[in-house]
N, C-alpha and C positions, 0 to 999 in steps of 0.2 A: 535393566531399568528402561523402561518408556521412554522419548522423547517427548515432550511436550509439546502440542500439537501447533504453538506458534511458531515452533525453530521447523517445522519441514515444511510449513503454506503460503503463498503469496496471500498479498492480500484481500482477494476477493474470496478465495479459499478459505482462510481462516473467520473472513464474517459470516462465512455458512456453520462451523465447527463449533464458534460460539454463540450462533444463533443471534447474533447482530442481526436488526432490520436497516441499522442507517450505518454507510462507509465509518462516518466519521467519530464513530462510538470503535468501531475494530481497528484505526488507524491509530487510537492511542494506544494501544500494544502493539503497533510495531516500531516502537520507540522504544519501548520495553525489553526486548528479546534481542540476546548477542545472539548473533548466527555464525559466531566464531570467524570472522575474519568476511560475513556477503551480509558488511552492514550498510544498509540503505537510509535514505531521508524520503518519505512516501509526503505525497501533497495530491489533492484531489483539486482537477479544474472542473464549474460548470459550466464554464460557455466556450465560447471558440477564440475570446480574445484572455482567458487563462489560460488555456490550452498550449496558445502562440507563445505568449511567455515562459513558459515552463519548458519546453524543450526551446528557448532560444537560452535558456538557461542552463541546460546540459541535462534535461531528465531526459529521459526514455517513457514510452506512455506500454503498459501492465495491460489492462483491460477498460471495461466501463462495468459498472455495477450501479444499481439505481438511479439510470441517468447522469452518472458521474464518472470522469473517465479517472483512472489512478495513475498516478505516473511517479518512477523513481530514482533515485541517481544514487551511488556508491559515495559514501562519506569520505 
């Protein structure tokens, strides 16, 4: 059987698979999906003073996708 294609993608990967145009329509499935044990909290900054906060907060920053940078941290 298949994987589902939420359990092998980051999240800029999976809003291309489901044909999201906006981050924040594919960020609600990865809430959705156990990755068995590489589960994350994903949050999307769009300026520079979210950015600062969210890695002074312990995320790691993913990529940018439509002018929005993704960033995540292990639950």
């Amino acid at each position: 059987m298949m994987a589902h294609p939420a359990e092998e993608c980051e999240p800029d990967k999976l809003l291309n698979v489901l044909g999201h145009k906006n981050i924040k329509n594919t960020l609600v499935y990865t809430h959705l999906v156990n990755l068995e044990g590489d589960e994350y909290v994903s949050k999307v900054a769009w300026n520079l003073e979210e950015a600062c906060k969210l890695v002074d907060a312990g995320f790691d920053y993913v990529t940018d996708v439509e002018g929005a940078k993704l960033f995540r941290k292990r639950k």
